[in-house]
Structures are given as C-alpha cells and as structure tokens.
N, C-alpha and C positions, 0 to 999 in steps of 0.2 A: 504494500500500500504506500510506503512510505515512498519506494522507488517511484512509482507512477507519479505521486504529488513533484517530485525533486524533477522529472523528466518535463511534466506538465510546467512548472516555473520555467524550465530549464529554454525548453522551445520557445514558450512566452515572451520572455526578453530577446533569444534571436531573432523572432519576428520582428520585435520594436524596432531591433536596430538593424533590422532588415529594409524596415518599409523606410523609417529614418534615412538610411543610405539613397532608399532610392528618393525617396523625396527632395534631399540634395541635390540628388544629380537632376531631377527633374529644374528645378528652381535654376541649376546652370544652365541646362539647354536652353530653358525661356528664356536665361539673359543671353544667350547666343544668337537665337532668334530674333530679338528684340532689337540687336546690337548693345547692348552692355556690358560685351564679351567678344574676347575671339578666341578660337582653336587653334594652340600651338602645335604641334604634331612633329613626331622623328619621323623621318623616312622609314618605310618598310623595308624588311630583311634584306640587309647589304651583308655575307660573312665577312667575318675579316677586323679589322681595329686598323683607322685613320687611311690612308691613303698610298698608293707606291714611290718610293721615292723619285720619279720618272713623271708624278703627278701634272697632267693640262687639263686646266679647267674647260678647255676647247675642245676634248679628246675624250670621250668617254672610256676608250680602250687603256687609259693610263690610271684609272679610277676603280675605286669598288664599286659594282652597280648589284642591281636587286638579279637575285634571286629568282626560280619558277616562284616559289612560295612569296618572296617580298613584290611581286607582280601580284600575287593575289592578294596578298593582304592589301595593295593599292588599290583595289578593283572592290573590294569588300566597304570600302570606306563610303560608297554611293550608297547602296542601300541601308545600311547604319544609319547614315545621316537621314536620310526618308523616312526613316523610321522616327525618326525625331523632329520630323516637320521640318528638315531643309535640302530643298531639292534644286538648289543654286547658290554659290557664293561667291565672293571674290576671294582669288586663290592667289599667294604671292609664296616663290620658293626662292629656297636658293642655287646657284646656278650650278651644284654640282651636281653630276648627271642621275644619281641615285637618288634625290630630292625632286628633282625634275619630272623627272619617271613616277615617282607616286604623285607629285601634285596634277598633272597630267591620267594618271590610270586611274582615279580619286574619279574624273570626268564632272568636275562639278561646275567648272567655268574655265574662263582664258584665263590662263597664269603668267604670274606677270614674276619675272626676274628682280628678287631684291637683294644687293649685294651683302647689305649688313646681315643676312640671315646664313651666309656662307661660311663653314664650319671654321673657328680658332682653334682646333687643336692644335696644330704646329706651332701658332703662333698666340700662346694665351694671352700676353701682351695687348693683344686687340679686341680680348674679350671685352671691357669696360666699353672704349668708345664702340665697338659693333652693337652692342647692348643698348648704349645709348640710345644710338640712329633708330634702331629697331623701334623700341617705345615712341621716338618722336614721330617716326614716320605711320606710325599707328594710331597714334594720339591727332596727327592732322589728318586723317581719313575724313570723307565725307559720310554722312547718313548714307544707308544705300543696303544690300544683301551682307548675310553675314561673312564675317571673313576667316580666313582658314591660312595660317604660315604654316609652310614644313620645312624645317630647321637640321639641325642634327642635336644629338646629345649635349654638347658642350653650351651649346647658345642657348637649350632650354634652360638646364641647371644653373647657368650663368646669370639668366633671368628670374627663373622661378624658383632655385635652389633644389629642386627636385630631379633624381636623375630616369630619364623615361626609356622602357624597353624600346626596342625596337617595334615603327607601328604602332606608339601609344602617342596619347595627346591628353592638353590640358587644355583646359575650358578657363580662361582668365577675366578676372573682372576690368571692365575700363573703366577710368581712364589708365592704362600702364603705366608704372611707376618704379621704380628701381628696389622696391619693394612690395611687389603683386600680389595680388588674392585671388591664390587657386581654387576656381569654385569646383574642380570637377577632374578625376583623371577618365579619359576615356579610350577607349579600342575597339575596332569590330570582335564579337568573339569571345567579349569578355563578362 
C-alpha cells in the first residue's frame, strides 16, 4: 500500500514538472512567433572538431561539412518548426559551408550570409567583438517573420554560455544583450 501511495506522489510531481517544462517551452515559441525571440541553432552533424588546416571558407572541400544524418537533421528542422506555428522565417548563417547547408536544408527562407556568426574557434580572440556585431545586428532587425541564426558551438556558448549539441538550438529573449535569457533549448527529435 505504502509502495502504491510513494509511486502515486512519485509520478504526481513528474507530471508537474513535466507539463511545467512544456509550458516553458511553449511561452518560448510564442515569443518566437511573436518576434521577442530568435532561434540560435549549431549546425547539424558535421564529425570531426574545428576545421583542416588547409581551411577556405570558398571551398567546401577544405571544411567539415554535414553528414547523410546532419542532412537530415537539416531537413527535420521544417517540420518541427510547423509544428510550432512557423512555417517561414528569416534565416541568417554563417558562411561556413556546414552552417550553410543546414540553414539552406532547414528550407525555411532565403539565407542571408552573416559574417559575425562564422565560427572563432581558431581564433577566440574575436569571440567578444563577433559577439558583439551579432547582438547589434539582431537588435536593428526590423518587425517582420521570425528569425532563425545557425552558428557553431563556440558563438553560441560565447553568447549564451550554454554549450549546444550538435542540431540543437536556443530560443533567446530580445532584445540581445551580452547577457541573454535562454527561454528554451530546442531540436527536432527531442
């Protein structure tokens, strides 16, 4: 008897903080939808850690690029979002060809080349000011569909402190500030 009641509390609270969780993330999508948010996002499944040393940002063949699976996890990122009420946004990446490739396979709109979102790991020194640019150039957007960056790990973490698998993303409060409020981590899948 005793067990039953311990089991009955037990599920009780994982619910709580079951529907909690999603209530959260719900409250993030509407500010997503709404624009008082955007979607940070890593690229999908590149293997590998940083770059060859032979690296051209011109040259995808000098790069790590995605994956069959980081093609899919690109490709999964449509219907997710549909699923959450957005089915167009403005999509800005960086111009390495792995980032490219999902903001492109994502198919959510014209993606627009931003340099400050191009990955610092070689170079952490340019973390702060690429950091900067990022927030301001987010921060002068106009009203309009919501917007979606695909970054790498370093730009996220640099920004939001949080470090994202591969294929995940954050839901961030606007206005950006050098100190953000994560409203949401998200991924198809998950």
């Amino acid at each position: 008897m005793r067990g039953r009641f311990l089991l009955t509390v037990f599920l009780s609270v994982a619910l709580c903080f079951s529907v909690s969780a999603a209530d959260n993330n719900e409250e993030a999508w509407d500010a997503l939808r709404d624009g008082r948010a955007v979607l940070m996002l890593r690229h999908a499944l590149a293997p590998g850690t940083g770059d060859p040393g032979n690296f051209d940002i011109n040259d995808c063949s000098t790069q790590r690029n995605l994956n069959d699976t980081g093609r899919e996890q690109a490709r999964a990122w449509k219907p997710f979002l549909a699923d959450h009420g957005i089915t167009e946004a403005r999509v800005f990446s960086s111009q390495w060809c792995r980032c490219m490739d999902t903001a492109t396979g994502m198919d959510m709109g014209k993606v627009t080349e931003w340099p400050s979102l191009n990955s610092f790991f070689r170079n952490r020194g340019d973390g702060p000011a690429q950091t900067r640019q990022t927030i301001a150039l987010v921060n002068e957007l106009e009203d309009g569909a919501p917007v979606i960056m695909v970054s790498h790990q370093v730009n996220i973490t640099g920004l939001t402190g949080i470090f994202p698998s591969s294929n995940e993303g954050a839901i961030i409060a606007l206005p950006l500030s050098e100190d953000p409020t994560v409203l949401a981590r998200v991924s198809p899948g998950r």
